[in-house]
N, C-alpha and C positions, 0 to 999 in steps of 0.2 A: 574493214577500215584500211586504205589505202597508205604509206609510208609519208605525204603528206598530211592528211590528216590528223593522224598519231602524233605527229609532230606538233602540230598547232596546241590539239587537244593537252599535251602535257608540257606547253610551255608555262613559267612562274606567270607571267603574263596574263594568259586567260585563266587562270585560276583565281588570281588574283580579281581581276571584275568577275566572274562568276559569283565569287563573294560577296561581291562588293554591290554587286546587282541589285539584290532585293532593296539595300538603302538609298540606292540613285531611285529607283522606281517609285520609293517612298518620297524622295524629293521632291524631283516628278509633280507627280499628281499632288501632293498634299504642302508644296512651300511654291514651286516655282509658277507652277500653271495658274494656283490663285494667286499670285504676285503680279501675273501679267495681266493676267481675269479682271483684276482689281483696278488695276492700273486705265486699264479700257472702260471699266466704269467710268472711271471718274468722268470720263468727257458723255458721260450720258447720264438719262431722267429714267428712272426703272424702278417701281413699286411692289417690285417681284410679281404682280401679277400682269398686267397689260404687258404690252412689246415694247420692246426699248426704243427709246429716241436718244438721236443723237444732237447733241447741245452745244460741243464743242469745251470753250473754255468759260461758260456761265458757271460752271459749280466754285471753280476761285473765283472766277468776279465775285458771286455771290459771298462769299466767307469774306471779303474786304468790310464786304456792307454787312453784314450779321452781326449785330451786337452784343448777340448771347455766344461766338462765337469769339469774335473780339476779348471778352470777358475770360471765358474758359482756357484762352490764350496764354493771358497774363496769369489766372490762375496757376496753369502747370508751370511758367517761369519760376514767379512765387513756391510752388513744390519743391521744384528742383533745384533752386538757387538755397533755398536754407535746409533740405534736406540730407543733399550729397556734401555738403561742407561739413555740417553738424554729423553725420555718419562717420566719415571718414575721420576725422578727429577723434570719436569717441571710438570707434574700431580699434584705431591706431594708438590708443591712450591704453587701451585695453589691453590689448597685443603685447604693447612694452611692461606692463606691469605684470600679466600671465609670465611671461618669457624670463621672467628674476624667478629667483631659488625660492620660492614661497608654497607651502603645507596648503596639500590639497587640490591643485593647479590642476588637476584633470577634472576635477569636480567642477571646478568655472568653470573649465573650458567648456565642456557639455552642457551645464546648466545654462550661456551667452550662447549657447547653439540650437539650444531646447524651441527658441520660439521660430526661426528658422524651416524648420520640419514641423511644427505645427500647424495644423489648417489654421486657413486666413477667420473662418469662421468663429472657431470658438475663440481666434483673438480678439474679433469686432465685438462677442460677447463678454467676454471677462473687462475690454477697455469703458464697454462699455457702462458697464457698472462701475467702474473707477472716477469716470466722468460724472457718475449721474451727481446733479447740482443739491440736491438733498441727503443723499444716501451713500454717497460714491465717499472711495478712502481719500481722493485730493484735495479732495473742498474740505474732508474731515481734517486732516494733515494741516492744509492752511488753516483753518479756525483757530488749532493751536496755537500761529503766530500771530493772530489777532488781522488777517486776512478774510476777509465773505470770498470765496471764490465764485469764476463764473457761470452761467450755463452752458460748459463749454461744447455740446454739439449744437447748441440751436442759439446759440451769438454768431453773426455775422461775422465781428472780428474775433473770438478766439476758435472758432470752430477748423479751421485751417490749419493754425499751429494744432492742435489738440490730434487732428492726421499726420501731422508731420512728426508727432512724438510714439504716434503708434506705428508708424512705416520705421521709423528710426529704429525704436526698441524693437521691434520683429526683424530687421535687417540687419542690425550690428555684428550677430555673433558669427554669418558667413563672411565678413571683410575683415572680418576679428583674428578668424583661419589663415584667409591669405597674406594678411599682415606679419603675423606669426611664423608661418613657412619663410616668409623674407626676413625678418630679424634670425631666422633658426639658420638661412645660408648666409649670412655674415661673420666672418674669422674674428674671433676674439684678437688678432694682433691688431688690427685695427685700436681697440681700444687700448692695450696695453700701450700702444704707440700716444695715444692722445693721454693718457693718464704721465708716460713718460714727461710729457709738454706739460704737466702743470693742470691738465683739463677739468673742469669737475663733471659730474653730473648732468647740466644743461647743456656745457658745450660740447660733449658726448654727444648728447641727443641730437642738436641744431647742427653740428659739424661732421656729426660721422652718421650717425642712424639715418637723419633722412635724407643724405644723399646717395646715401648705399642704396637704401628703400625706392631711389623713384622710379625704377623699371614697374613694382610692386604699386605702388601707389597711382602711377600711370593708368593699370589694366584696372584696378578697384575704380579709380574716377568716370572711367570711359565707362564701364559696366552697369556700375551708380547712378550717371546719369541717363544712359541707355532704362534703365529700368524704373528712373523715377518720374522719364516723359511716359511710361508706357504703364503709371500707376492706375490701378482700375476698381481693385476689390476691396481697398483698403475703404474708399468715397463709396462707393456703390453698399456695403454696408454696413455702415457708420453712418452716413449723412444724405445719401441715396441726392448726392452732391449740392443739397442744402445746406444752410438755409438761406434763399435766395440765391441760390448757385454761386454761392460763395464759397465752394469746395468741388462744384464739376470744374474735370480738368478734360481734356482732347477727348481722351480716348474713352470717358463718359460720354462725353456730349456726342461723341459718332455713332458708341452704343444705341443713346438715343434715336439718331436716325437711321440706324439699320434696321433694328430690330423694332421698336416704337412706332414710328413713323412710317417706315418703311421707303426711306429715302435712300436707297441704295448708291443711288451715282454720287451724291453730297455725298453720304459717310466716305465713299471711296477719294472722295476730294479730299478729307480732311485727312486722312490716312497717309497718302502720298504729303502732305503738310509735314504732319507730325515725321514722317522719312524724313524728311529734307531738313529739318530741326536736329534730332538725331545724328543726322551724318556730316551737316556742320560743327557742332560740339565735339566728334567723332575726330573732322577732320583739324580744328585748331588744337585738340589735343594733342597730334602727330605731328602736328608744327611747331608747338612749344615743344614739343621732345628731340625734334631735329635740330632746332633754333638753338635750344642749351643746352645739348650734348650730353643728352639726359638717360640716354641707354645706357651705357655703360656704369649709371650712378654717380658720376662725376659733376 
C-alpha cells in the first residue's frame, strides 16, 4: 500500500461513508429507486403482467373523473381535518396534566403509550368489540344515559368518526411524549414571572405554555398530519373502508388498485396525489412558522 493510499484509506472521511455505506445502499434500492419507479408509472397502463404502455398524463385525467376517487378524497380530508386537531389537543391536554406533581405519573405515562406499541391488530380487535351495537361497552355506557347508540362500523355517517376515535386513542400517547419533552425544556422562571403579573392558571397556559411549545407543536402537526393522509390499517381492518366507502381513504383506494385490480400505473397516480397533498400541508406549515416568528416560541 503505497503513502498515498494509506493516506486516503485512514482519512475521518472515508471512514465515515464506509459506515455510512450499507444505509445509502439501503436507500438506494429500497426508498429512492421505487420513488422514481413509481413516479414513471404513473404516466403508464401496467397490470403487472403484460408490457407496459405508456399513457402519458391519462392516469390524473382519469382521477378528475373518478368518483370513487373524488369521494375517498374528501374522505381522508374529513380524517385528517378532525383527527390531527382532536389529537393534538388531547396529547397536549395530557402532556400538561402528566407534567404537574401527581402520584403515579410514570404509570400514565406508559399506560397513554401502551396503545402506541401495540399491534394495529389486536386494536381493530378489542375496538371492535367496544363498537359492536349489541354487545359492545359504548352502546352499554350510553343506555345508561338513556341513549340507543349506533351501529357504529356499518352506519355510513358514524362509522368514520368511530376510526377517527380508534386512530386518536391508539395515537395519543406518542405526541403525549413529545409534548412532555417540550413542557420538561421550559424554565420555570417564566412562570414565576407571569405568577409575579397577577397570572392564573389559564393565562399561564394561553400566554407562556403554548408559545414556548410551538417549535413542539409545529413538528407534532406536520407529523399528525403526515401520517393521518397516509392512514391505512386502521380502515382496512375495521371497516375494510365500508360501508359504502364511507371510510376508504387514498391510500386504501390505491391499495385497491395495486394489488386488487392490479392497476399499477393509477395506484402510482394516486400516490404522487396523495405527495403533493402532503407536502402542501408540509409546506403552509413552514410558512405559518416563518410568517409568525414561531421558532423561537415567540
Amino acid at each position: 500500500m503505497n503513502g498515498t493510499v494509506r493516506k486516503w484509506f485512514y482519512r475521518d472521511g472515508t471512514w465515515a461513508f464506509l459506515l455510512l455505506l450499507p444505509n445509502i445502499l439501503g436507500f438506494l434500492a429500497f426508498t429512492l429507486v421505487p420513488v422514481i419507479a413509481s413516479f414513471l408509472l404513473s404516466f403508464t397502463s401496467w397490470d403487472m403482467l403484460s408490457a407496459i404502455q405508456w399513457v402519458g398524463l391519462s392516469n390524473y385525467a382519469n382521477l378528475l373523473q373518478d368518483e370513487t376517487f373524488i369521494k375517498v378524497f374528501w374522505n381522508t380530508i374529513y380524517f385528517a381535518g378532525v383527527s390531527v386537531p382532536v389529537g393534538i389537543v388531547c396529547s397536549l391536554l395530557l402532556a400538561v396534566a402528566l407534567d404537574q406533581g401527581i402520584s403515579f405519573k410514570k404509570f400514565y405515562r406508559m399506560a397513554y403509550f401502551l396503545p402506541v406499541v401495540s399491534s394495529m391488530v389486536a386494536v381493530a380487535v378489542v375496538w371492535q368489540f367496544i363498537y359492536n351495537p349489541e354487545y359492545g361497552l359504548l352502546n352499554y355506557f350510553l343506555s345508561l344515559i338513556g341513549i340507543k347508540g349506533p351501529n357504529w362500523l356499518t352506519s355510513t355517517a358514524w362509522a368514520m368518526p368511530a376510526v377517527i376515535i380508534t386512530s386518536v386513542w391508539k395515537n395519543v400517547g406518542f405526541n403525549m411524549l413529545i409534548f412532555l419533552a417540550g413542557l420538561q425544556g421550559i424554565s420555570n422562571d417564566y412562570y414565576e414571572a407571569a405568577e409575579l403579573d397577577g397570572a392564573k392558571w389559564r393565562q399561564k397556559f394561553f400566554y407562556v405554555t403554548i408559545p414556548l411549545l410551538s417549535p413542539t407543536t409545529f413538528f407534532v402537526t406536520v407529523m399528525s398530519f403526515i401520517g393521518s393522509f397516509q392512514v391505512f390499517d386502521t380502515v382496512f381492518l375495521m371497516t375494510q373502508g365500508g360501508p359504502a366507502r364511507s371510510t376508504s381513504v387514498i391510500v386504501h383506494y390505491l391499495y385497491e388498485n395495486a394489488f386488487k385490480y392490479f392497476n399499477m400505473g393509477y395506484a402510482s397516480a394516486m400516490a404522487y396525489v396523495l405527495f403533493f397533498m402532503v407536502f402542501l400541508i408540509t409546506m403552509l406549515q413552514l410558512w405559518r412558522q416563518k410568517k409568525f416568528g414561531l421558532y423561537e416560541g415567540g
